[in-house]
Structure formats: C-alpha cells, structure tokens
MARVO-324552 format. One record per residue: residue number from 1; residue in three letters; chain; x, y, z of N, C-alpha, C in turn. Coordinates in Angstrom, 1 decimal. Last residue first. Example, Ala and Ser with C-alpha at 12.3 -4.5 7.8 and 13.67 -1.06 7.14 Angstrom:
{2,'SER','A',{12.8,-2.2,7.1},{13.7,-1.1,7.1},{12.9,0.0,7.9}}
{1,'ALA','A',{13.2,-5.7,7.8},{12.3,-4.5,7.8},{13.2,-3.3,7.8}}
This chain:
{140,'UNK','A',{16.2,-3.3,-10.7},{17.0,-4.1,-10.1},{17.3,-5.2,-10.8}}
{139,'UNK','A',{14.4,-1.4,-11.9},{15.4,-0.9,-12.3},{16.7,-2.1,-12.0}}
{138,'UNK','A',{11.9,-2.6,-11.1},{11.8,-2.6,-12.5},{13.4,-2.7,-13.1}}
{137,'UNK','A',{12.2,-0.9,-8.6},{12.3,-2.1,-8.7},{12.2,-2.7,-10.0}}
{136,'UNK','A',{12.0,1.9,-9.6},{13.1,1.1,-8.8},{13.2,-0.2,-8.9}}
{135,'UNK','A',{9.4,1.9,-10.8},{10.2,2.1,-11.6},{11.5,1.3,-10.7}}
{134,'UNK','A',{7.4,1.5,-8.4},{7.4,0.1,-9.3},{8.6,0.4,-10.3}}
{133,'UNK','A',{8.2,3.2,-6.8},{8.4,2.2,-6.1},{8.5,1.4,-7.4}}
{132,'UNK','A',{7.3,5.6,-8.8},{8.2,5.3,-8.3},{9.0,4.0,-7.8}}
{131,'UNK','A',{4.3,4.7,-8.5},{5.4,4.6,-10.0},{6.5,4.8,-9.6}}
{130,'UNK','A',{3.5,4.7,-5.5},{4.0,3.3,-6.3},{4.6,3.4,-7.5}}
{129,'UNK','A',{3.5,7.6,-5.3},{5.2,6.9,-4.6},{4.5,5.6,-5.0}}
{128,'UNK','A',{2.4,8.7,-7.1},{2.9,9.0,-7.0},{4.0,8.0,-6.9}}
{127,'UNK','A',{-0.1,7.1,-5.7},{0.2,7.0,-7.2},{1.2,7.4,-7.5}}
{126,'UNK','A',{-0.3,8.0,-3.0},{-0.2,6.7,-3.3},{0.4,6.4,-5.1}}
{125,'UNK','A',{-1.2,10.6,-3.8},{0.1,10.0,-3.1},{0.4,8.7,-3.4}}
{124,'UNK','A',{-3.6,10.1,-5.0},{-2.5,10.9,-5.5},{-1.3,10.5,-4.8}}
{123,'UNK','A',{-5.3,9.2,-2.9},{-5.0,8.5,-4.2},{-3.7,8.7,-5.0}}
{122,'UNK','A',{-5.2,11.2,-0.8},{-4.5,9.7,-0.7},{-4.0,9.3,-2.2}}
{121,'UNK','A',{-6.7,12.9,-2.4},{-5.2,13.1,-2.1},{-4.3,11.7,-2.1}}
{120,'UNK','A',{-9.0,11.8,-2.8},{-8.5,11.9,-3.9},{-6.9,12.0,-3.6}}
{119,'UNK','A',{-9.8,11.8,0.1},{-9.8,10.3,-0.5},{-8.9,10.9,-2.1}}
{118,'UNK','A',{-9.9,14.3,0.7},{-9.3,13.2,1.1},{-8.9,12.2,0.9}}
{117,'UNK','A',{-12.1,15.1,-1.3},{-10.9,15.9,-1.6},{-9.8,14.7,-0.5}}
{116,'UNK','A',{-14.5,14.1,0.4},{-13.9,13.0,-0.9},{-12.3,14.0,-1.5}}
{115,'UNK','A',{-13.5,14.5,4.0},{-14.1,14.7,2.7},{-13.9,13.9,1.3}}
{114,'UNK','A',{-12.6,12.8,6.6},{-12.1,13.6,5.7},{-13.3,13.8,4.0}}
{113,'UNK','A',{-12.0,10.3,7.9},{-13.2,11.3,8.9},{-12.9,12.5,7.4}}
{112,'UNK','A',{-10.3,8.8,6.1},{-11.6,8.3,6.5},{-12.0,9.7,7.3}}
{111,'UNK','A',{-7.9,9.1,5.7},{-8.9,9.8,5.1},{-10.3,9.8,5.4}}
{110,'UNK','A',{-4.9,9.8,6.9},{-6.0,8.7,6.6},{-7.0,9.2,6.6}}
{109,'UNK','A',{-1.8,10.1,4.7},{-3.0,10.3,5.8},{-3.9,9.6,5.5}}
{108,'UNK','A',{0.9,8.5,5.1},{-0.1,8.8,4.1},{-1.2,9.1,4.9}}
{107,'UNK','A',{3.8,9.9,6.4},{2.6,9.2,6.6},{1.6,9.7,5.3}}
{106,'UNK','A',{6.3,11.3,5.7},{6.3,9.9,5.5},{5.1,9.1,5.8}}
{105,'UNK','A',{7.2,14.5,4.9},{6.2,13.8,5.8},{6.0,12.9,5.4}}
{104,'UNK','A',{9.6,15.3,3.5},{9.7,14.5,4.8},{8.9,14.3,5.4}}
{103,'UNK','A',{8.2,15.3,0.8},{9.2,16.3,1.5},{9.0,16.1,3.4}}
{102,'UNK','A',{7.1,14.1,-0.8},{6.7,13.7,0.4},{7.4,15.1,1.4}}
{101,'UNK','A',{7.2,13.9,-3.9},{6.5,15.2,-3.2},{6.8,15.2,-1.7}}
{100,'UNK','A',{8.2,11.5,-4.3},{9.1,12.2,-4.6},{8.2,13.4,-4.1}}
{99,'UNK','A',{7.8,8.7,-2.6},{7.0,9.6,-3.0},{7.3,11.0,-3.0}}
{98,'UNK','A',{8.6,6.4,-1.7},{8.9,6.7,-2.6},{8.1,7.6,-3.5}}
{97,'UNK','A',{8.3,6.9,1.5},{9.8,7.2,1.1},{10.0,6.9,-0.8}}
{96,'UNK','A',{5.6,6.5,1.6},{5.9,7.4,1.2},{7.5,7.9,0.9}}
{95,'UNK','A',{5.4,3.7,2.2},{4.7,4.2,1.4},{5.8,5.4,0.9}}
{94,'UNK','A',{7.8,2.6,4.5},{7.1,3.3,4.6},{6.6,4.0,3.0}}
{93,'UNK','A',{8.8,-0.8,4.2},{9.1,0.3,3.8},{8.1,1.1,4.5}}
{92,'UNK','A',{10.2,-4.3,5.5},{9.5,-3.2,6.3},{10.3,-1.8,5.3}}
{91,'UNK','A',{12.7,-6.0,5.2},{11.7,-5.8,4.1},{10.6,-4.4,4.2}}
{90,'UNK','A',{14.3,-5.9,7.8},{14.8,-4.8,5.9},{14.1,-5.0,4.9}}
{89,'UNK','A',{12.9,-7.2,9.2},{13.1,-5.6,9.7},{13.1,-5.0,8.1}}
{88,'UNK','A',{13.4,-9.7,8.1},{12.4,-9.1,8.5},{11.9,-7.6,8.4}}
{87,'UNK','A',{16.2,-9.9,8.7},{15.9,-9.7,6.8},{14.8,-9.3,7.6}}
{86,'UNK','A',{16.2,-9.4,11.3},{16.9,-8.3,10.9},{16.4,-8.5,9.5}}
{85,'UNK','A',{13.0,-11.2,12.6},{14.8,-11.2,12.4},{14.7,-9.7,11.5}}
{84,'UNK','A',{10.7,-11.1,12.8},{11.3,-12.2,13.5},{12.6,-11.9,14.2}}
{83,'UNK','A',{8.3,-8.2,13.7},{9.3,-9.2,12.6},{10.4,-10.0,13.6}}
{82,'UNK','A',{6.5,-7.1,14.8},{6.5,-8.3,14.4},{7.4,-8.8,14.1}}
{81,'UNK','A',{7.8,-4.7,14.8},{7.9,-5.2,16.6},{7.2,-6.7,16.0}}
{80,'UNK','A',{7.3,-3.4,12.4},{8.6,-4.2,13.2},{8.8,-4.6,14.5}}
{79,'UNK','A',{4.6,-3.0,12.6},{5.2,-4.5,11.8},{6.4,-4.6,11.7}}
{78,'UNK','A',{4.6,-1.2,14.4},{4.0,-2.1,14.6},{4.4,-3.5,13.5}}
{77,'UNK','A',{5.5,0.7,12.5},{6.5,0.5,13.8},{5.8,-0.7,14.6}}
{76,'UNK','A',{4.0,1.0,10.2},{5.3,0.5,10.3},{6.4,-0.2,11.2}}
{75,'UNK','A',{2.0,2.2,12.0},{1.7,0.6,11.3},{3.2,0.0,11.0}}
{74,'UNK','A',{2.7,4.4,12.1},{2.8,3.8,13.3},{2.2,2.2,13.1}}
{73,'UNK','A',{4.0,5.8,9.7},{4.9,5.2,10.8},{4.1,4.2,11.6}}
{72,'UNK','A',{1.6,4.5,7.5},{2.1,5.4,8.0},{3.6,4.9,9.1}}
{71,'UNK','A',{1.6,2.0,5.4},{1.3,3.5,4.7},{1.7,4.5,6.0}}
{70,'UNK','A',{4.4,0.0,4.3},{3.4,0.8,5.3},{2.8,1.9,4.9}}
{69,'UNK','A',{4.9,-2.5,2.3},{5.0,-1.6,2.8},{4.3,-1.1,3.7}}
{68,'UNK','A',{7.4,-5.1,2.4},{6.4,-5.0,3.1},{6.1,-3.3,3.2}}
{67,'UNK','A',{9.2,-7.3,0.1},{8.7,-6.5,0.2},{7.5,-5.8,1.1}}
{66,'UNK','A',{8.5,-9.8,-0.5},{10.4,-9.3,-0.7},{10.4,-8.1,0.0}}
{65,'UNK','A',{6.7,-12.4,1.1},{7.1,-11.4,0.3},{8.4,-10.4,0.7}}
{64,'UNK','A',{6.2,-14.9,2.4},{5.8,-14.7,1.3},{6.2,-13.4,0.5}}
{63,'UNK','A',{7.7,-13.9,5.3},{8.5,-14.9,4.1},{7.7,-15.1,2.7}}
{62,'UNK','A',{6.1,-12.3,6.2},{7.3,-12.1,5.8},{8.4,-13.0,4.9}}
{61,'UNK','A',{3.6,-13.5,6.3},{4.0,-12.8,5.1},{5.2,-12.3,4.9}}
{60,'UNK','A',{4.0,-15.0,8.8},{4.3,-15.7,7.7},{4.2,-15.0,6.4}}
{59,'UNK','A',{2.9,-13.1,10.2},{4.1,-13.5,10.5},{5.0,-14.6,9.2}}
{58,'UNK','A',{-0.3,-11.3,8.8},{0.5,-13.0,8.9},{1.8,-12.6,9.6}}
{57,'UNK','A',{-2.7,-9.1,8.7},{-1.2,-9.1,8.4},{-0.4,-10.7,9.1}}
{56,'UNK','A',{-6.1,-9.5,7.9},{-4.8,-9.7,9.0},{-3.5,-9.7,8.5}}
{55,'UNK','A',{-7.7,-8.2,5.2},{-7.4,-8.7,5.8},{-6.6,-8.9,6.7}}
{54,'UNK','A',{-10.8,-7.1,2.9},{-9.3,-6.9,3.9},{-9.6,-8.0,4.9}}
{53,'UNK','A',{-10.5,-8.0,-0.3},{-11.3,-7.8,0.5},{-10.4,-7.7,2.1}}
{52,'UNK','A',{-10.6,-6.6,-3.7},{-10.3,-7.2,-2.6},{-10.8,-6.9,-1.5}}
{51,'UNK','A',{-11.6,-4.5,-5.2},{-12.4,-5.4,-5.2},{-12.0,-6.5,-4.4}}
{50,'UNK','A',{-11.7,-1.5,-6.7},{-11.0,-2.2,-5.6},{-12.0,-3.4,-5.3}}
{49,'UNK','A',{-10.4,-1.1,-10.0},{-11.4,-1.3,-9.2},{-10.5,-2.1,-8.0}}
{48,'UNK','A',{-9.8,1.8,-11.8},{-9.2,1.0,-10.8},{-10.4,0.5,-9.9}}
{47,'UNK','A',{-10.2,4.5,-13.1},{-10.1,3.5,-14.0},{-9.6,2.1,-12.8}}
{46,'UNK','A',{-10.3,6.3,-11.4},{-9.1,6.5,-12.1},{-9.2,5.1,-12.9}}
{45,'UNK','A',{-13.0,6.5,-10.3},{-12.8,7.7,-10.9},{-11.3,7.5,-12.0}}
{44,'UNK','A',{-12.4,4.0,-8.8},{-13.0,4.0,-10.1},{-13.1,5.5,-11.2}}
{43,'UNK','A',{-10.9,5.5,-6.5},{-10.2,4.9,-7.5},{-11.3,4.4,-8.8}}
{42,'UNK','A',{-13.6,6.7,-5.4},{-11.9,7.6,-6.0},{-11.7,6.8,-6.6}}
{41,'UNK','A',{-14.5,4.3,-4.9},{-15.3,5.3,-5.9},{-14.4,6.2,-6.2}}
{40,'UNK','A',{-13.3,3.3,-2.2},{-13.5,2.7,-4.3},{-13.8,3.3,-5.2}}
{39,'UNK','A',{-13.7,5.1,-0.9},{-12.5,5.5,-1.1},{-12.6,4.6,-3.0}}
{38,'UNK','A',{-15.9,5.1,-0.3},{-15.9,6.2,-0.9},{-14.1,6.1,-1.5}}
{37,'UNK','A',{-16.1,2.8,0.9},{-17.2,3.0,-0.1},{-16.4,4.3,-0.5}}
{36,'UNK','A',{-13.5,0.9,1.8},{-14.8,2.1,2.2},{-14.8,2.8,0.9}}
{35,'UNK','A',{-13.2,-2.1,0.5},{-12.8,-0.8,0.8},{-13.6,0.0,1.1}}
{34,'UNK','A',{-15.0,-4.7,2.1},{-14.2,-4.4,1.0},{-14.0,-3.3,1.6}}
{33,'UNK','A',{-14.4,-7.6,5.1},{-15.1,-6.3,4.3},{-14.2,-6.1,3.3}}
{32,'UNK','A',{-12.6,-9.4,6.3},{-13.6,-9.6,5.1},{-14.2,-8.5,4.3}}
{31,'UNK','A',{-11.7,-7.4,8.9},{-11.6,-8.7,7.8},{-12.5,-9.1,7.3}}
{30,'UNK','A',{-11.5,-4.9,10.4},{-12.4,-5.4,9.3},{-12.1,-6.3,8.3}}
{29,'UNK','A',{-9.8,-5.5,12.5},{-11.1,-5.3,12.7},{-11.8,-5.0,11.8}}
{28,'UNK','A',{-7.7,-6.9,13.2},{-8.5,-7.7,12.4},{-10.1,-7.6,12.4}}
{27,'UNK','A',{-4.7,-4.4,12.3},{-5.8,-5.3,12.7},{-6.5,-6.2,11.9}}
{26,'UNK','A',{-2.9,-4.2,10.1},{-2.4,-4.8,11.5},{-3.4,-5.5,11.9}}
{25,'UNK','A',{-4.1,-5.7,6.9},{-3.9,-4.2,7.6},{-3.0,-4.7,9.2}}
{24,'UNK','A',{-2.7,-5.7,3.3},{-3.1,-6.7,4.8},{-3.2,-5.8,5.8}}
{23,'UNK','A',{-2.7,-7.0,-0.3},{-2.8,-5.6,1.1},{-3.1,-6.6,2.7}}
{22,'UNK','A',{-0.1,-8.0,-2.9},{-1.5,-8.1,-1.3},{-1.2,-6.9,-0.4}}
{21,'UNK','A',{1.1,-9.1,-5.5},{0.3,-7.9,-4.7},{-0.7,-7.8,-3.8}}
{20,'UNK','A',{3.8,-10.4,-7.0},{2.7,-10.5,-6.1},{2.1,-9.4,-5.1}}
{19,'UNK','A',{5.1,-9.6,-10.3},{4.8,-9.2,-8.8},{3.3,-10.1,-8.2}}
{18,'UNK','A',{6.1,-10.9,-13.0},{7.0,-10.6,-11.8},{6.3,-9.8,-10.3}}
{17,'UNK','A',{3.6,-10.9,-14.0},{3.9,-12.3,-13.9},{5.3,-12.0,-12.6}}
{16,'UNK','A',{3.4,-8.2,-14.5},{2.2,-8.7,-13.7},{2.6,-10.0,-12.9}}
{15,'UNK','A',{3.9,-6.3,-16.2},{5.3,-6.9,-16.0},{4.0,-7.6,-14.7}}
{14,'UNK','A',{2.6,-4.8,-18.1},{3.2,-5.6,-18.5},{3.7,-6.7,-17.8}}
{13,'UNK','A',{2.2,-1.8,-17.6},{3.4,-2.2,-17.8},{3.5,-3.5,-18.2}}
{12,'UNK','A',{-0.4,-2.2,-16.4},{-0.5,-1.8,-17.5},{1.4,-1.8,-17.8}}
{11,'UNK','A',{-0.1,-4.4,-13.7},{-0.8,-4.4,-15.6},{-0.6,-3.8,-16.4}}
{10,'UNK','A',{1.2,-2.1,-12.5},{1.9,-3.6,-12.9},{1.1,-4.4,-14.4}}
{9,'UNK','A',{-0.8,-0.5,-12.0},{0.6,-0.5,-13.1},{1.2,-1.0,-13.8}}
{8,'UNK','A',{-2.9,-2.0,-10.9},{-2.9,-1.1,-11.9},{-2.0,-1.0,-13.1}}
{7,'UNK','A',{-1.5,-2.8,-8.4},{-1.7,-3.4,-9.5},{-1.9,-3.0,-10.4}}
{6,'UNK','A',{-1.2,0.0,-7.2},{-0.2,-0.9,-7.8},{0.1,-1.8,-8.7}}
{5,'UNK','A',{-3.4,0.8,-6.7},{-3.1,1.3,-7.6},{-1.7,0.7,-8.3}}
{4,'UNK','A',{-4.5,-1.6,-5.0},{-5.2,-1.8,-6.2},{-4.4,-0.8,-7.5}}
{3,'UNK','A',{-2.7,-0.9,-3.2},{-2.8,-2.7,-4.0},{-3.2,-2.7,-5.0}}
{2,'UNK','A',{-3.5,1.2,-2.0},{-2.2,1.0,-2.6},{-1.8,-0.2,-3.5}}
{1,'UNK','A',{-6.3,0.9,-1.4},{-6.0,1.8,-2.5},{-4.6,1.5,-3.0}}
C-alpha cells in the first residue's frame, strides 16, 4: 500500500523522474505474490493500483536508496540489525513519524486478520504520513 500510495503522489505532483519507489518486506515468505486481495481493492477504491509484486529486502538496498521506511518498530528494528554502518542506520524511518495524527503510536497496524474498515485505516495513515513524507522531501 505505501509504494503504491506514494507513487500515486509522486505522479500526480509531477515530480516521478526525482523518486525511486520499491516496497520490500523482511521476509521471503511471500515473494512473488501481489497484495492481499482486499487490501488492492482499498486502494482501487482511491484511484491506485497495486500491481507490484513482493519481495526480500537486499543488504544492497541500502545503497540503492536515500531512504528506508518501516511500517512498524519491529520491521524497523529488524532492518537495523541489517544495516552495515551508521549512514545505514540514518536511512532506516518508521512510516509513521510522518504522520501528523500518529500522536506517538509509530506502528501502522496490520490489517490482515481485520475487517475492510482495517484495510481503509491503513490506507489513511499511510496517506497521511506519505504527503507529508513527500512535502519534506520536495522541501530539501
């Protein structure tokens, strides 16, 4: 969801040619698959198709990108026990620290055992803290 609503933006702003946008999870226990079916269908409700397909988080993504986020702590705290070095560490975000509602809960929940009202929330958060995320960086 966060790739896709990101990209989203980044298209509709314009600015597409300045970001690279991949999702990657820790595991590699659904590589290849697409998004769970109900969470695509939230985002087609907002004009967004998920159409990538998942995959393993690299050691080498930290040098493909400026930027690593998390959606909760404990993926976070997992892709800093990856990281090489200290730039490493300072690419590592958590989702939610640009998600002006967050009011210090920093995990995006996970929706899966949760009704489609779960999958909409996510959506919302996530929407939230990437306009955010994408205005900041827009701002540098």
């Amino acid at each position: 969801m966060a790739q896709g609503v990101f990209q989203h933006l980044v298209d509709q702003r314009r600015v597409s040619s300045k970001y690279r946008v991949d999702s990657a999870g820790i595991g590699n226990w659904h590589d290849g698959e697409l998004a769970d079916p109900r969470m695509r269908r939230t985002a087609l409700r907002h004009n967004i198709k998920l159409d990538g397909r998942a995959r393993q988080f690299k050691i080498e993504d930290f040098d493909r990108f400026d930027l690593v986020v998390a959606m909760d702590r404990r993926n976070r705290d997992d892709l800093l026990r990856l990281a090489r070095t200290e730039s490493d560490r300072h690419k590592i975000h958590l989702m939610r620290e640009y998600d002006i509602e967050a009011a210090g809960n920093l995990d995006v929940p996970d929706p899966y055992y949760s009704e489609s009202r779960g999958f909409e929330n996510v959506y919302q958060i996530v929407r939230r803290a990437s306009q955010t995320l994408l205005h900041s960086l827009e701002k540098m």
